[in-house]
VOKELO-44194 format. One record per residue (C-alpha): residue number from 1; residue in three letters; x, y, z. Coordinates in steps of 0.001 Angstrom, whole numbers. Layout:
// residues N
 num residuo      c1      c2      c3
 NUM     ALA       X       Y       Z
...
// end
This chain:
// residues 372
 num residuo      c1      c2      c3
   1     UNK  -16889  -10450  -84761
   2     UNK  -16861  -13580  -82780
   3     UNK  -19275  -16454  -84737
   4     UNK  -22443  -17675  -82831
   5     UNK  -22350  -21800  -82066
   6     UNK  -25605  -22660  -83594
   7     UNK  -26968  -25435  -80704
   8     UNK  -29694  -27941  -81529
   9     UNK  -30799  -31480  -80830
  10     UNK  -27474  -33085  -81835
  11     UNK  -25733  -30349  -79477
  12     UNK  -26643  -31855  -75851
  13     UNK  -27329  -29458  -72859
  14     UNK  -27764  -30609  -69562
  15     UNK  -29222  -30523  -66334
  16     UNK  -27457  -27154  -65220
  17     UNK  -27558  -25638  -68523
  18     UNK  -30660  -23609  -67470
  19     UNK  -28407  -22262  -64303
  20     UNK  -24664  -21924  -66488
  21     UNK  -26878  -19589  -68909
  22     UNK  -28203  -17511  -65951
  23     UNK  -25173  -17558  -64477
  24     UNK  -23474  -15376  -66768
  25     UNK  -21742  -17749  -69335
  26     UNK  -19873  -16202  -72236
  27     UNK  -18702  -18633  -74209
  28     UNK  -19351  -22445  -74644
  29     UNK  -17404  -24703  -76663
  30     UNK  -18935  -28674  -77793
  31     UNK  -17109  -31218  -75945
  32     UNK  -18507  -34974  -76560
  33     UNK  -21496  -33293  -78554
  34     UNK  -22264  -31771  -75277
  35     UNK  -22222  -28095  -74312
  36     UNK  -19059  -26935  -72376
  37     UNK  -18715  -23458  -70781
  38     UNK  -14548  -21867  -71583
  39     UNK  -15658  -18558  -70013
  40     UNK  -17821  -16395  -67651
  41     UNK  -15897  -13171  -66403
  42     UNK  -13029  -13440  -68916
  43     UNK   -9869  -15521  -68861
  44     UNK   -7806  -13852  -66401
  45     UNK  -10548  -12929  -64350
  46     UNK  -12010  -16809  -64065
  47     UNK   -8336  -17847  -63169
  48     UNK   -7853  -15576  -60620
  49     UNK  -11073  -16715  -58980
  50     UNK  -10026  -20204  -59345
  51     UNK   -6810  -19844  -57957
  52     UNK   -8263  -17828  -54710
  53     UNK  -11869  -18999  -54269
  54     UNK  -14026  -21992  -55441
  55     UNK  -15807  -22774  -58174
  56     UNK  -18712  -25018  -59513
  57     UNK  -18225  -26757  -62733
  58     UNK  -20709  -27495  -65443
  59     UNK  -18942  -30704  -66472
  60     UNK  -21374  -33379  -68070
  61     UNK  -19477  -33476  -71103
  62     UNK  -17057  -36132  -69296
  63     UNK  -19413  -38546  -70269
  64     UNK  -19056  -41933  -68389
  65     UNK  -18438  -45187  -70620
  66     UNK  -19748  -47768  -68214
  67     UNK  -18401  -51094  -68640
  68     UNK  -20343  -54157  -66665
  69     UNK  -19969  -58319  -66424
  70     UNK  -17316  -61319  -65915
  71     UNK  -15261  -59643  -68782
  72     UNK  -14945  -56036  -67295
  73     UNK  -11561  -55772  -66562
  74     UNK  -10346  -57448  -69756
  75     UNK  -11863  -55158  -72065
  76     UNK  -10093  -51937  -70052
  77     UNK   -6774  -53606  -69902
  78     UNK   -7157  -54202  -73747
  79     UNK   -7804  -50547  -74296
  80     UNK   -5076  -49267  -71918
  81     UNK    -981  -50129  -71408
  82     UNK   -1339  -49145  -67856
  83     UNK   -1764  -52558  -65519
  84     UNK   -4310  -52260  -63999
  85     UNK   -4488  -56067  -62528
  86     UNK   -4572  -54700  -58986
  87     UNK   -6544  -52013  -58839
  88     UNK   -8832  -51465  -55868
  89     UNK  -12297  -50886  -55796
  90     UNK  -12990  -47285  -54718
  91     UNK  -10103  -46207  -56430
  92     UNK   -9749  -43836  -59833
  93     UNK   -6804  -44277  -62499
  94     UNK   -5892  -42056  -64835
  95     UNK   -5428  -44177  -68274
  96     UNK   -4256  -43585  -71195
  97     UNK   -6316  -45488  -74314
  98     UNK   -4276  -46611  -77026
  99     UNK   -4976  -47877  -80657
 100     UNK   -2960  -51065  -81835
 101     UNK     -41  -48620  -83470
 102     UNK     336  -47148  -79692
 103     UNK   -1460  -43621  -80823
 104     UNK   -3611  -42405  -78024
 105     UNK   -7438  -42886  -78484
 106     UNK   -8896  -40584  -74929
 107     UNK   -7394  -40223  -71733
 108     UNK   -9979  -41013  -69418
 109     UNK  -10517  -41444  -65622
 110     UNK  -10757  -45291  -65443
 111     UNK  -12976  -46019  -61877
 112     UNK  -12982  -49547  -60751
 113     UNK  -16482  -49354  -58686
 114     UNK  -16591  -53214  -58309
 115     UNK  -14728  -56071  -59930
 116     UNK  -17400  -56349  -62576
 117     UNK  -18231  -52521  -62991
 118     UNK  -15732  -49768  -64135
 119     UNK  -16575  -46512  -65585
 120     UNK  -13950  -44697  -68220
 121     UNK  -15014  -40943  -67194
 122     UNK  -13764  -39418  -71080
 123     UNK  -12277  -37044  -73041
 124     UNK  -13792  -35804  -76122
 125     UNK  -13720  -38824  -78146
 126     UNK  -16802  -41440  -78937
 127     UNK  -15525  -44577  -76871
 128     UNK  -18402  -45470  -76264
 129     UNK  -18729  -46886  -79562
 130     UNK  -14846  -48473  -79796
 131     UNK  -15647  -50225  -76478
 132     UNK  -18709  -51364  -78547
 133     UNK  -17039  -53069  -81250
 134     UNK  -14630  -54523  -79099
 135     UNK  -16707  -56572  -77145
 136     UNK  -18924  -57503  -79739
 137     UNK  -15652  -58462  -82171
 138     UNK  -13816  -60403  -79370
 139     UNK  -17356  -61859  -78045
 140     UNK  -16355  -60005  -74223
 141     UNK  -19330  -61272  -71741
 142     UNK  -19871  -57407  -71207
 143     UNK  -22585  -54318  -71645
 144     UNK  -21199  -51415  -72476
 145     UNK  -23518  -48143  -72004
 146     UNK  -23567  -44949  -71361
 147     UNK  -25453  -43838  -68253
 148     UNK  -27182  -40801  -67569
 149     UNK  -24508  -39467  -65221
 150     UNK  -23760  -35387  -64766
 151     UNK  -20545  -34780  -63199
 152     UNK  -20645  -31480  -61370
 153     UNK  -17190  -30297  -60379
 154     UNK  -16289  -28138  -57129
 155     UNK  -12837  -26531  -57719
 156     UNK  -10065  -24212  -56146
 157     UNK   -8485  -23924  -52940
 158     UNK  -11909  -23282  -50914
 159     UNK  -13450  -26554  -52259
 160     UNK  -13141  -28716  -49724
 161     UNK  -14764  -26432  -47232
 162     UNK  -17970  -26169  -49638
 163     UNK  -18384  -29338  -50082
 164     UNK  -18768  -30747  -46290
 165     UNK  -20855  -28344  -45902
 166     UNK  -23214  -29552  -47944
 167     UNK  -22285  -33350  -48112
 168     UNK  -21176  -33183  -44041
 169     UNK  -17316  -33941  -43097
 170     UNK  -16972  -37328  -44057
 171     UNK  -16396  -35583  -47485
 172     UNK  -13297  -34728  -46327
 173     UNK  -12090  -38298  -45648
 174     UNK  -11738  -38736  -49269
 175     UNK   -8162  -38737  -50467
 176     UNK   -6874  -38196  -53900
 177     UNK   -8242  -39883  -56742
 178     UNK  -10423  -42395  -54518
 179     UNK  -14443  -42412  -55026
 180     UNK  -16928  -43003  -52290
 181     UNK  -20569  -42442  -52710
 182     UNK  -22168  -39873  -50856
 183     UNK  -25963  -38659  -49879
 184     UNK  -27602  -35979  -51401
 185     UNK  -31057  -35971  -50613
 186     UNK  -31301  -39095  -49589
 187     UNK  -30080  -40630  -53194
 188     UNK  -26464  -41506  -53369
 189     UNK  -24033  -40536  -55756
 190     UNK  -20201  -41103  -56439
 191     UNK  -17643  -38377  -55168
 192     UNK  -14442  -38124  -56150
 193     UNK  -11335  -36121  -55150
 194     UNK  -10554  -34993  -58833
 195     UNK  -10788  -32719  -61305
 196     UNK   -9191  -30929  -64418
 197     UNK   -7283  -28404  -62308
 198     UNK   -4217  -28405  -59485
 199     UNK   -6073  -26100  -57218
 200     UNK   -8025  -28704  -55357
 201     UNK  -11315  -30223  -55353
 202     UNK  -14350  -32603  -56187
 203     UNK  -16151  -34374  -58895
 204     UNK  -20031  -35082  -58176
 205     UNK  -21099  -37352  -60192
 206     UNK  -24944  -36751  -60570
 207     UNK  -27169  -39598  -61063
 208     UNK  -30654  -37918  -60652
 209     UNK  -31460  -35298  -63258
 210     UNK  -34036  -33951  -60715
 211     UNK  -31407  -33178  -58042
 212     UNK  -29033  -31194  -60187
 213     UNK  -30851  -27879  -60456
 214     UNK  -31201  -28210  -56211
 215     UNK  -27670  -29185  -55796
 216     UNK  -25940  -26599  -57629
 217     UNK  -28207  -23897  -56011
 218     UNK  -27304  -25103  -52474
 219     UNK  -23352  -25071  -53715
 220     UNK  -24238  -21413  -53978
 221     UNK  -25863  -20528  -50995
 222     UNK  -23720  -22831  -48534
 223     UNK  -20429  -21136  -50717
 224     UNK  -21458  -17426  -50244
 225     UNK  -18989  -16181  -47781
 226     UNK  -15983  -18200  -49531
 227     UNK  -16752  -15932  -53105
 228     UNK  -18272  -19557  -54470
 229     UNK  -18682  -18627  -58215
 230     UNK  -19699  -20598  -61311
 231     UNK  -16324  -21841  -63548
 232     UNK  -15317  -24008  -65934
 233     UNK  -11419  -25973  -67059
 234     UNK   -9145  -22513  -67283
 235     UNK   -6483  -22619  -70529
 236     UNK   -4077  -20458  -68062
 237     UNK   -4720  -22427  -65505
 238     UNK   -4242  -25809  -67360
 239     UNK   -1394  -24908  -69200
 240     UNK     395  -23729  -65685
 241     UNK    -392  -27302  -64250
 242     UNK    1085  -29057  -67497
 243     UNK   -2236  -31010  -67817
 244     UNK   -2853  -32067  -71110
 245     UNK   -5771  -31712  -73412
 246     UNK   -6852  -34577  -75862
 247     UNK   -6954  -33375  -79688
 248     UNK   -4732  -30485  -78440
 249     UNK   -1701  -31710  -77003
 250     UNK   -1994  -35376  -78088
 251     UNK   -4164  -37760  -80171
 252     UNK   -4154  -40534  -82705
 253     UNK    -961  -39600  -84111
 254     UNK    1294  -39322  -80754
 255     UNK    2044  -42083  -78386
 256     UNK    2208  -41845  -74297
 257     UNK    5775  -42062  -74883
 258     UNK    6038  -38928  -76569
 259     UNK    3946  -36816  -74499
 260     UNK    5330  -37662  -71151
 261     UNK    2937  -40089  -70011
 262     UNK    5404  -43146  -69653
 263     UNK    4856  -43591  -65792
 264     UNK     931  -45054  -66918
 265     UNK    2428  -47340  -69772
 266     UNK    3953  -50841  -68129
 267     UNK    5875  -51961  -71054
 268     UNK    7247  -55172  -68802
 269     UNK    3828  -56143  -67377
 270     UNK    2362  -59069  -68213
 271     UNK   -1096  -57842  -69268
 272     UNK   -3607  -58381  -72360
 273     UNK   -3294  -54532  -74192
 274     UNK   -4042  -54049  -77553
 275     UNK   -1061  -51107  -77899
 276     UNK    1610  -52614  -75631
 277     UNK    3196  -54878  -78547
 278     UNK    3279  -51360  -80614
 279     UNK    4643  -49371  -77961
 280     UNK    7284  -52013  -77064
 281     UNK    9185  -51649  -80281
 282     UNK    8334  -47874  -81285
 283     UNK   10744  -45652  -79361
 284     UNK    9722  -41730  -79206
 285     UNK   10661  -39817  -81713
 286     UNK    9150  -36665  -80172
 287     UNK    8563  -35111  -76653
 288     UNK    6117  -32849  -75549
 289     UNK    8268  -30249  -73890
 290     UNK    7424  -26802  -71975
 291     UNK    8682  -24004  -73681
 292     UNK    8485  -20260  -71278
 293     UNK    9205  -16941  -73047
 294     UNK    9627  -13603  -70852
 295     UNK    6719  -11594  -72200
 296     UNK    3229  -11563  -73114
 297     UNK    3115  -12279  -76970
 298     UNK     469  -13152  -79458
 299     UNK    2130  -15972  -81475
 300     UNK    1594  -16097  -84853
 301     UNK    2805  -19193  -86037
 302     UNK    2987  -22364  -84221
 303     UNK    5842  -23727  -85352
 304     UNK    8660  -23366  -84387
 305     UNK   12655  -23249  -85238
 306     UNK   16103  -23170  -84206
 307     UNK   18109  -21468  -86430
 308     UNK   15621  -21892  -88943
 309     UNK   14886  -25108  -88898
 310     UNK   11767  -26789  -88297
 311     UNK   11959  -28094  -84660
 312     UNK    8396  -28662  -83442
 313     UNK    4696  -27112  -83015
 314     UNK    2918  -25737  -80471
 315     UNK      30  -27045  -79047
 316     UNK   -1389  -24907  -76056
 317     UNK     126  -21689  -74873
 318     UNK   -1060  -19025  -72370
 319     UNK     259  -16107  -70605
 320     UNK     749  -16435  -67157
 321     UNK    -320  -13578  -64806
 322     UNK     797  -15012  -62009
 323     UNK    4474  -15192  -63408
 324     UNK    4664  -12525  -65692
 325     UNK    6092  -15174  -68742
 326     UNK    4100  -16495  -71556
 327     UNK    3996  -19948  -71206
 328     UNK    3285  -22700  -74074
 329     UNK    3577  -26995  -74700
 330     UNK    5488  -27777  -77472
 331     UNK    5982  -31359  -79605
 332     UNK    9207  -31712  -80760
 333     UNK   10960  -33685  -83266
 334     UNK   14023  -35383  -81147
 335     UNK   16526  -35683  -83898
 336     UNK   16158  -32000  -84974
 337     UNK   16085  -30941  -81709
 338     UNK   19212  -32508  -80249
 339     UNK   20465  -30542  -77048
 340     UNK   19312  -27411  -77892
 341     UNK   17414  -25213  -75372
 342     UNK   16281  -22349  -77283
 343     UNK   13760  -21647  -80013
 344     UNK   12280  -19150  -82055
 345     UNK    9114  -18260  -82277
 346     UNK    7074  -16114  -84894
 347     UNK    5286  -13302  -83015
 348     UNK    3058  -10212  -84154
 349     UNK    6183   -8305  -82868
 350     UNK    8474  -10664  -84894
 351     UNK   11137  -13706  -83485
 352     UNK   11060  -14352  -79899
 353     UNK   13416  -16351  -78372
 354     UNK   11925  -19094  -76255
 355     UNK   13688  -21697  -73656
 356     UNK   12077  -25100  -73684
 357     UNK   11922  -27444  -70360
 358     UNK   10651  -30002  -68889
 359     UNK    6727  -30760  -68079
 360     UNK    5143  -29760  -65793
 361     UNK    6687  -26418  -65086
 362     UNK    8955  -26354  -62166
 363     UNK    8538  -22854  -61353
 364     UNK   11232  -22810  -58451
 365     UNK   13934  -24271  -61078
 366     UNK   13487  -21542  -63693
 367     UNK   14009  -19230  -61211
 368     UNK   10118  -17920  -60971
 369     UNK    7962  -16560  -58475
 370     UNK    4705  -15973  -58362
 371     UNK    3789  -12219  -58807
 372     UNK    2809  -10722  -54778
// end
């Protein structure tokens, strides 16, 4: 039997709960103390749609840290080891947030919407309140709030095509990872060319709670010849993509470093950061590696060994449909694992042997195709 998730006033729903429940949800997990939907037709079934069709998003949990005033900019380059002294307005960054040891706090979407307003779109911690105490213990000439924003995300390889259709085809002007605002209704709202998938698509980010009920019905009836469907962030599909999930993959206790996010950490820039002092002198002593095993498996154990020895635990791990192999992330200790390739892992069915590479998943490489 699968336990209930007892929701109440601490447990925030949103403006499209009311259309998410009616749309056929079947699961919901609590992401920033706000209701997330994991699944509507099933797993495999909401992958396959994702990967062929287009889907809308519930995804308010991504709550937006908005940081405003002269001392902006500071406060996010104190929070990050990414320089971000030339960023352009318009423009988002993906950031990781370190603690003064180097361990990784959230890795938001950092927006630079002027040069005294950014927003930190977030993972599921409370930054919110570190921003907070911050500001307040470094006297920053900031406010730090959190707006009533609802992102609404448009995914999958028909997205693009939904959404000029109902925001016309300047929408389509919008290149990776920039943000424009847009009209809906007359009120305008930020659009970005993101999301937490590699199939393609948009992030609304809904400013009138009045609008969001109207906008994610006419996503349905403009999207009803391309299969439009409701969704939500797919483990297959994420683990495919290599994208990483905070309090999964990484958190407190890793570093960038170790879970192959060095390009976003400038350890030579000459910037304020509160972890880049840390990160200078602490060299990895683990990696966050892909590890692919031929079958479908239910693993039993997440760690894992070679020849016995304690190597490493997994941290997300999926079968893949669409390449008939069981994919999985893996942190490793570096000194135990020297240049070994192979591991074992503890199955229902007993060891299977496993062959660890690099993130993401270069299909092609490993000699993979997808299934016709």
């Amino acid at each position: 039997m699968v336990p209930e998730l007892s929701v109440s006033r601490r447990t925030r729903s949103t403006p499209f709960t009311s259309r998410v429940d009616a749309a056929g949800v079947q699961a919901y997990t609590v992401y920033n103390h706000t209701l997330l939907a994991t699944k509507f037709r099933g797993f495999v079934e909401d992958y396959w749609h994702l990967c062929e069709h287009v889907q809308v998003w519930d995804v308010s949990c991504e709550k937006q840290v908005a940081i405003s005033g002269p001392d902006a900019y500071r406060l996010i380059q104190l929070m990050t080891p990414r320089d971000l002294s030339k960023a352009r307005i318009g423009r988002c960054f993906y950031v990781p947030l370190c603690n003064p040891q180097g361990g990784i706090v959230n890795d938001p979407i950092a927006i630079k919407l002027s040069d005294n307003d950014w927003w930190l779109s977030i993972a599921d911690t409370d930054v919110m309140l570190w921003a907070q105490g911050l500001a307040t213990g470094l006297k920053l000439d900031v406010t730090v709030t959190e707006p009533d924003i609802w992102p609404l995300a448009v995914q999958g390889p028909k997205a693009e095509e939904l959404m000029a259709r109902v925001f016309g085809e300047s929408v389509r002007d919008i290149k990776f990872f920039n943000i424009k605002p847009m009209y809906y209704q007359g009120v305008a709202m930020q659009v970005a060319r993101s999301g937490w998938s590699k199939q393609g698509g948009f992030e609304i980010y809904v400013n009138d709670a009045s609008l969001a009920g109207p906008l994610w019905d006419q996503l349905f009836t403009k999207g009803q010849d391309l299969n439009v469907g409701p969704g939500c962030p797919n483990l297959i599909e994420r683990v495919e993509s290599g994208l990483l999930s905070l309090g999964n993959d990484m958190g407190y206790d890793t570093t960038p470093l170790e879970c192959g996010l060095g390009q976003y950490v400038d350890l030579e820039a000459d910037i304020e950061s509160l972890s880049l002092p840390a990160l200078r002198q602490l060299p990895p002593k683990r990696e966050l590696k892909g590890l692919v095993m031929n079958q479908a498996c239910k693993i039993s154990d997440s760690q894992v060994y070679i020849d016995g020895v304690f190597v490493g635990e997994i941290t997300s791990h999926a079968f893949s449909p669409k390449y008939g192999v069981h994919l999985a992330f893996v942190l490793c200790s570096l000194s135990v694992l020297g240049a070994n390739l192979k591991l074992d892992i503890q199955t229902d069915t007993g060891l299977q042997e496993g062959l660890l590479t690099s993130l993401p998943f270069n299909f092609n490489a490993l000699g993979l195709a997808p299934n016709p």
